[in-house]
C-alpha positions in Angstrom: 147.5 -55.1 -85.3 148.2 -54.1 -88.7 150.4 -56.9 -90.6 154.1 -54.6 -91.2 156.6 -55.8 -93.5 159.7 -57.6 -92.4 163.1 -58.0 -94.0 164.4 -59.3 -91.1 166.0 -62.9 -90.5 164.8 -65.6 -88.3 166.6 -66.8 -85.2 169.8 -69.5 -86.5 168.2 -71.0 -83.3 167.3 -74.6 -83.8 163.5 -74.2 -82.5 162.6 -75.1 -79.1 160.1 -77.5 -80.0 162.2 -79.6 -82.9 164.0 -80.7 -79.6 162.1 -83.7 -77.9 161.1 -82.1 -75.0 159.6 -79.4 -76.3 157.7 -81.6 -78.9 156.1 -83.4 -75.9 155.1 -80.3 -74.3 153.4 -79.3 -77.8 151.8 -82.4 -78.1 150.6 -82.4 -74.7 149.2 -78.4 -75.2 147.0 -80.0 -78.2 145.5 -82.6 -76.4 144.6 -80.2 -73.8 142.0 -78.5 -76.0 139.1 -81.0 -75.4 135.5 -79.4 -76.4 133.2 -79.4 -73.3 135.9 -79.9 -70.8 138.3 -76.5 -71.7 141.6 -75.5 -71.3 141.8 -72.7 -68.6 144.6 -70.6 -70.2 145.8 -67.7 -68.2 147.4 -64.6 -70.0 151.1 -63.6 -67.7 152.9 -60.7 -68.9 156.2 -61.3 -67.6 158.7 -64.1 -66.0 157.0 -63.6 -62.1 153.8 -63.7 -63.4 153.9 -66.8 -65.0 156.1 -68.4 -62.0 153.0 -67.2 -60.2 150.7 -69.0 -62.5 152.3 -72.2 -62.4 152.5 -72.4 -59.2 148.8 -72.7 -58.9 148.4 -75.3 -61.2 147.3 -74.2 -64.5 148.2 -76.9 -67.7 149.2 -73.9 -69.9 150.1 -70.3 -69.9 149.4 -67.5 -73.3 151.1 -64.1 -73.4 149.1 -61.2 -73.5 150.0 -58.0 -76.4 148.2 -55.6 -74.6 149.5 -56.9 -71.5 153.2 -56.5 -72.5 152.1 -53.1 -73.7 150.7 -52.1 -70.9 153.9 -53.2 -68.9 155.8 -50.7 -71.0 153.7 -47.7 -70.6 152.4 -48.1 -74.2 148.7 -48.7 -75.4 148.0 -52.0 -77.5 147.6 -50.8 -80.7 148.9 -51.0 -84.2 153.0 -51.4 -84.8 153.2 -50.4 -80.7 155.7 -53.8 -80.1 157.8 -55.1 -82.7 158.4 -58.5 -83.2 161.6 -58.5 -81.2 159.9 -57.1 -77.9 157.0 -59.9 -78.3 159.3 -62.7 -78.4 161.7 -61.5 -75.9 158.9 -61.8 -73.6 157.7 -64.8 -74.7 161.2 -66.2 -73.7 161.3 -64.8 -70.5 157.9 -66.6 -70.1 158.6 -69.5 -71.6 162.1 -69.8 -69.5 160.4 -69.1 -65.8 157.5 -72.1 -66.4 157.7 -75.8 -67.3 154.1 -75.3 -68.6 153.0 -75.1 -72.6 153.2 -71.3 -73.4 151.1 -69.9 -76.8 151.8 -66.7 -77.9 150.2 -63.6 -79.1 151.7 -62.9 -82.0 148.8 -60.3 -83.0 149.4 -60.3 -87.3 152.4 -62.1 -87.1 154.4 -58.9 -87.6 154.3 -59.1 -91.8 152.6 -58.4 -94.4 153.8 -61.2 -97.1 153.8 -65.3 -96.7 157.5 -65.2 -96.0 157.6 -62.2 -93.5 154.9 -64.7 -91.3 157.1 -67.7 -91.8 160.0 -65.7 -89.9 157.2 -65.1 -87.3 156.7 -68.5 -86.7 160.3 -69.7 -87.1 161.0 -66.8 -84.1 158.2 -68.6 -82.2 159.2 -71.8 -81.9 162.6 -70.9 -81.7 161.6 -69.0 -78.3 160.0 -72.1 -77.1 156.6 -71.0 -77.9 154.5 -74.5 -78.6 151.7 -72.4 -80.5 150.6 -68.8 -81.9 148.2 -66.7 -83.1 147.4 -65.2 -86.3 145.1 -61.8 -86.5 143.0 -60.6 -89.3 143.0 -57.1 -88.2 144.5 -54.5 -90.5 145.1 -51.8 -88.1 142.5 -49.5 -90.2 140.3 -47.7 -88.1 138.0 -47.1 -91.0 138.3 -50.7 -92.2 139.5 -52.3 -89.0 139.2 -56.1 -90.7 141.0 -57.7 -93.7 138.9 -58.8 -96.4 138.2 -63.0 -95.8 140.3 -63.8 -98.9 143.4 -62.3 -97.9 142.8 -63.5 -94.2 142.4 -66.9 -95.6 145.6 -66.8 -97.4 147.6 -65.3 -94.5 146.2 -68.1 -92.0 147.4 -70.9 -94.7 151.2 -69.4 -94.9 151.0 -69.5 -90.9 149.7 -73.1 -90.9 152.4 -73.7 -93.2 155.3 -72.3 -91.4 154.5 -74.3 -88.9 154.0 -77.8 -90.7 157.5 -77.0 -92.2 158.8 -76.8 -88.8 158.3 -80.4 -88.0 157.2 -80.0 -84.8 153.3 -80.1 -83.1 153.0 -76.0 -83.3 149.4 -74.9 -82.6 148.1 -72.3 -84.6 145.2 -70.3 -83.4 143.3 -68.2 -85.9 141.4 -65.3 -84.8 138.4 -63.5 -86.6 138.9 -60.4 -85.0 135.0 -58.8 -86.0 133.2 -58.6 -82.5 136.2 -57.1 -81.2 136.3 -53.5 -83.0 132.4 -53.6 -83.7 131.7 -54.9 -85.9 128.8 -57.5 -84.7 128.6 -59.8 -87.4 128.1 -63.4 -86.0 127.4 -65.3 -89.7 130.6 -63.6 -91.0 132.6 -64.3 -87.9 131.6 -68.1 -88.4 132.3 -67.9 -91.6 136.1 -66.7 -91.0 136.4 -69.5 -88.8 135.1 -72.1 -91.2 137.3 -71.0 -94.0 140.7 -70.6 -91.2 139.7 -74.1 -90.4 139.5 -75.4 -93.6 142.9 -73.8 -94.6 144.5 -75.6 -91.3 144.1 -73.9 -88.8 144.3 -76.0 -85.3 142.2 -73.4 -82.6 139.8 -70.8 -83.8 139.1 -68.1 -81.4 136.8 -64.9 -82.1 137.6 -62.3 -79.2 134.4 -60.5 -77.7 131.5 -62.8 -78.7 128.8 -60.8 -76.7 126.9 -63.9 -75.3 126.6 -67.5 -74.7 124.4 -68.2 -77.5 126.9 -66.3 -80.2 129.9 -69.1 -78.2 127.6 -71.8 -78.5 126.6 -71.1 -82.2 130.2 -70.9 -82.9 131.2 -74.2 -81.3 128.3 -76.1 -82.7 129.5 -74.4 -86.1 132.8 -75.8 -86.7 135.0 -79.0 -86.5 138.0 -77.3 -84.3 138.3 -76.2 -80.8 137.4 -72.7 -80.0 139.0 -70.6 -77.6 137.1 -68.5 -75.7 137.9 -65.0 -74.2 136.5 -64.8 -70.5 134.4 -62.1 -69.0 132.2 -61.3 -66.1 129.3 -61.9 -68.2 130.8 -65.8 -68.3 131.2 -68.8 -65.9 133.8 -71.8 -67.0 130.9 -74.3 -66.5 129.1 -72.3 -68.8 131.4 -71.8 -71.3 132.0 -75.9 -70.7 128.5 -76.5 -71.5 128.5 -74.2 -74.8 131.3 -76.5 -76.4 134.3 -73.8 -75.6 137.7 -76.1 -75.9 140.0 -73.2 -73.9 139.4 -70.5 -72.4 141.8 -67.3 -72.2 142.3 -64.6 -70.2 143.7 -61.7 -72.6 145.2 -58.6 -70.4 142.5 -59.2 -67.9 144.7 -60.3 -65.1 147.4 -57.9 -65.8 144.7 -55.0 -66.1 143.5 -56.0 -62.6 146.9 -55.6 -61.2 146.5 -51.8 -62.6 143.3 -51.4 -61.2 144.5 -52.7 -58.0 147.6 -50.2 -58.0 145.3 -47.3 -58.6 142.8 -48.0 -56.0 145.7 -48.5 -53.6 147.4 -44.9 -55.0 144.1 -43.0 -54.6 143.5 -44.8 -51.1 146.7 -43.3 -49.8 146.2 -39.7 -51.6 142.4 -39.8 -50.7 142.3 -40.7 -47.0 146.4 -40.9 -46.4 145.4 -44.5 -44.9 147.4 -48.0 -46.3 144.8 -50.6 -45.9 145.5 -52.1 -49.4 148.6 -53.5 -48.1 146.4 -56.1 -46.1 145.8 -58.0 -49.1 149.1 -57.5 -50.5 151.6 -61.0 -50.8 153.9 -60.6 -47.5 157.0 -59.9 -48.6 158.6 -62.5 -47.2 156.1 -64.9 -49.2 156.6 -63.2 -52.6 160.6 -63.5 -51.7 160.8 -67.4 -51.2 158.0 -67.4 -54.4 160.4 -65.8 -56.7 163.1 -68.0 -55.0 161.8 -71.2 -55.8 162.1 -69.7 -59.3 165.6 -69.0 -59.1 166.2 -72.3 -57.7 164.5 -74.4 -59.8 
């Protein structure tokens, strides 16, 4: 995401995690990211996704931007969701799980130290216990911020949230192997100089293998989130140093691809047989109200 200006205020909301409870549960999300023995962090895109996910018994939930977009008929992409739609999702999130929620907070919405204090501020304020910080530039032709200004961005995040006073967990992202361009010694460079600057998690989205994970575990002194992928086991990513592992809009893409198949199924050969492995309705009723109840 391109970083956008903002002018607006942050939320006269006393932040979630200033309040004790939430300070546990922030303090609890950071000792879950333990190198070698990972965090298993799925991505819900909305309030009965993440009931879902808790229910299974998952120690943490992240949002998902592309998942959110997705949900709204809009590609993830540059200035797609403001700040306002992110962190009303987060919210709902946040409100229908007792679990640690991060958030993808993509480039924080702002271009200027201040604008990504507000970002932060929103955050916690939504009950978020952690975020993460982007050095994308929305530039197709230069698709990644020049490591200097990235640095500086990453330390006004890590800022924001020390002046918050609570445990916030700031994830920094370099953002290279995502839009091509395969540069492992850069990328571990990003994440040594986010790191240095105070960064908490450091996370670099489509490493292509297990040896570019391991080299970036072995590489630097924080834990490193890890993007799953069919080319990935968790023991695996376990044994390459990985301290969490995320889902991004994989589960909420497989929830498109399973409403396609099931549309072409009944236009194709006018049959229904998808609905065998659908949730009973009756099940995904009493699901949704446990929620209510709880």
């Amino acid at each position: 995401m391109s970083p956008t200006p903002s002018d607006r205020k942050p939320s006269d909301r006393k932040p979630a995690g200033s309040q004790p409870a939430g300070r546990a549960k922030a303090e609890t999300f950071r000792r879950l990211h333990q190198p070698g023995t990972p965090l298993l962090m799925p991505n819900p895109w909305d309030a009965g996704s993440a009931w879902l996910l808790t229910g299974l018994g998952f120690a943490a939930l992240g949002t998902t931007s592309a998942g959110l977009a997705h949900s709204l008929g809009l590609p993830d992409g540059v200035d797609r969701l403001t700040r306002e739609i992110v962190l009303a999702n987060a919210r709902a999130i946040v409100e229908a799980t007792d679990l640690p929620v991060s958030g993808d907070l993509e480039s924080c919405y702002a271009s200027t130290p201040e604008g990504i204090a507000e970002t932060i501020e929103a955050a916690a304020a939504a009950g978020l216990v952690g975020g993460s910080i982007e050095d994308t530039t929305g530039d197709p032709a230069e698709p990644i911020l020049p490591v200097e200004v990235a640095v500086d961005r990453v330390s006004a995040a890590v800022q924001a949230a020390a002046d918050l006073g609570t445990d916030f967990v700031l994830t920094a992202r370099a953002d290279n192997f995502l839009y091509g361009k395969a540069d492992l010694a850069d990328t571990i460079d990003r994440l040594q100089r986010y790191a240095a600057a105070g960064a908490a998690v450091l996370y670099a989205p489509a490493l292509p293998d297990l040896a570019a994970v391991r080299e970036v575990c072995r590489s630097v002194d924080r834990p490193v989130n890890v993007l799953a992928g069919p080319k990935f086991t968790v023991a695996e990513l376990a044994e390459a140093g990985a301290g969490r592992i995320s889902l991004g809009s994989a589960l909420s893409r497989l929830t498109l691809g399973v409403l396609r198949r099931a549309a072409q199924e009944i236009l194709d050969d006018g049959t229904f047989g998808f609905s065998e492995s659908a949730i009973p309705y009756g099940e995904a009723n009493t699901l949704m109200a446990q929620r209510a109840q709880s």
